[in-house]
Phi, psi and omega in degrees: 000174202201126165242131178295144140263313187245173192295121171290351176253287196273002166090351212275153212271294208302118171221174187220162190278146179251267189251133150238118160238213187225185177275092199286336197258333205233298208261315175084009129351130223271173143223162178220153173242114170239181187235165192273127204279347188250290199297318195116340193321139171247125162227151154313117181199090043217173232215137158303132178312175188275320169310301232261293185304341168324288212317318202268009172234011186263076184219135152285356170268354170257108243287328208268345173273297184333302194049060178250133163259034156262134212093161189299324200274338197281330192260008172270325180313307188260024141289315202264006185276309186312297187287341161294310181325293162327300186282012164300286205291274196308337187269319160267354193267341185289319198252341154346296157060051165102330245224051189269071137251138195219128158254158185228072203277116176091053162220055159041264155238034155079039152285353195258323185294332223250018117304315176315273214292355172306320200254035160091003198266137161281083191262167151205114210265156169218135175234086166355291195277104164306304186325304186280321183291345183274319178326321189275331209285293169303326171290305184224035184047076251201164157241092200245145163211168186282175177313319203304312177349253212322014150280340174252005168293111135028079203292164176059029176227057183193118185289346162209130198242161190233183175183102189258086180104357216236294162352335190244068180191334174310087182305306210253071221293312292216298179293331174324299176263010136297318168322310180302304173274002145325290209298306197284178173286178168288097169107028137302163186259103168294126164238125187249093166257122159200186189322189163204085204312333204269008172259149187316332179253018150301274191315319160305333211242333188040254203276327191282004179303073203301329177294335173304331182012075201239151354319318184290355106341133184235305209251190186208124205214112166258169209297334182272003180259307190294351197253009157262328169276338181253343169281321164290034144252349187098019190238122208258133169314108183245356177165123181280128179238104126036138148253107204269297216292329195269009139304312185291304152305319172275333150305314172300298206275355181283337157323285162324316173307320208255020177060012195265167225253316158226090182285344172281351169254317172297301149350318178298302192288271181308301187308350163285281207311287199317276157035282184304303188306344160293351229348076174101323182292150197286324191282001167252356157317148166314322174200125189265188176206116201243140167246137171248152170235143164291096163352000000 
């Protein structure tokens, strides 16, 4: 394990306990989240090492490597995956501008790029996980590389880089997203998904709260901290979205987490109530989509 001293966004010493829970899905290992006493930032601390962490996605239960449908929570997972995807695809074609290059980080087992390229997108993934970039690679010929890629990648040259989910998984968060703004062009789109602690079923469920998913959670991110970390990189906050579909799936399994008797009526049943409690704002969802533009 590795413990930050200072604050990955704001450099600063000082932090206080935030939650303490576990690995509810895989290793079932104690973790703690605390926040940064100046930005606010919530991380894992201390954290499996960049060396270390593997260990901790090596399940067939974890859906995003795996792409296993067995079970119930796996096949409501590639139902709400199927209807994201679309809105997704409608969602990069607004910011395009003419321009369909799209990188894709962290992008598992490349169903979402090998849409991209159905609808005419000059794609490309950088994937982590051997396991999953060889799925996309072999499953659907993909052009998926491992992280070092993005060290040979262009500056100014992609018009849209994505991160569906992915941001709070990153160690080395700070170079990450200079890279993003390297990479893209001038008045290109950061489109960024990621949990959301401020939301009505994060605050019900508190530690059994399945988007914390920590270890593989590094960071926790509310709308004023990611949006102070991609602005000292140079990337300016141009509009925030709702994931409405990802209350739901994430309340069923934190249900499941919490042991209750029907997670799937309850989950449902909470993931609305979250919903409601946003009343419109987009930044109080269970998982927002924050858009940036490069300056």
């Amino acid at each position: 394990m590795e413990k930050l001293l200072n604050c990955p966004i704001c450099g600063r010493l000082t932090q206080e306990p935030y939650l303490k829970t576990s690995d509810l899905s895989i290793s079932k290992e104690n973790f703690q989240i605390v926040k940064c006493s100046d930005c606010g930032l919530l991380f894992t601390n201390p954290r499996p090492s960049k060396k270390d962490i593997s260990k901790y996605y090596d399940s067939i239960d974890y859906i995003s490597h795996s792409n296993t449908k067995i079970g119930v929570f796996n096949r409501i997972y590639h139902l709400i995956r199927k209807i994201s995807i679309k809105n997704k695809i409608k969602l990069i074609a607004k910011y395009s501008n003419g321009d369909q290059t799209i990188l894709d980080i962290g992008s598992g087992t490349g169903e979402f790029i090998l849409e991209c390229s159905k609808n005419g997108w000059n794609t490309k993934g950088v994937e982590p996980n051997e396991t999953a970039r060889n799925f996309s690679i072999n499953s659907y010929r993909l052009n998926v590389f491992n992280e070092s890629y993005l060290e040979t990648i262009s500056p100014n040259s992609t018009q849209i880089i994505t991160m569906w989910h992915v941001l709070e998984h990153v160690h080395d968060l700070k170079k990450r997203v200079f890279d993003i703004h390297r990479i893209l062009k001038p008045g290109g789109t950061a489109i960024i998904a990621v949990p959301n602690p401020d939301s009505y079923d994060a605050q019900y469920y508190q530690s059994f709260w399945a988007a914390y998913d920590l270890p593989r959670h590094l960071y926790h991110f509310t709308e004023n901290t990611i949006k102070k970390l991609f602005d000292d990189q140079g990337l300016k906050h141009i509009t925030s979205l709702g994931m409405k579909y990802d209350s739901y799936y994430v309340s069923t399994l934190s249900e499941k987490y919490k042991n209750r008797w029907a997670p799937l009526c309850g989950g449902f049943i909470t993931g609305i109530k979250s919903n409601l409690k946003t009343k419109g704002n987009p930044e109080k969802y269970s998982s927002v989509i924050y858009i940036f533009e490069k300056k």
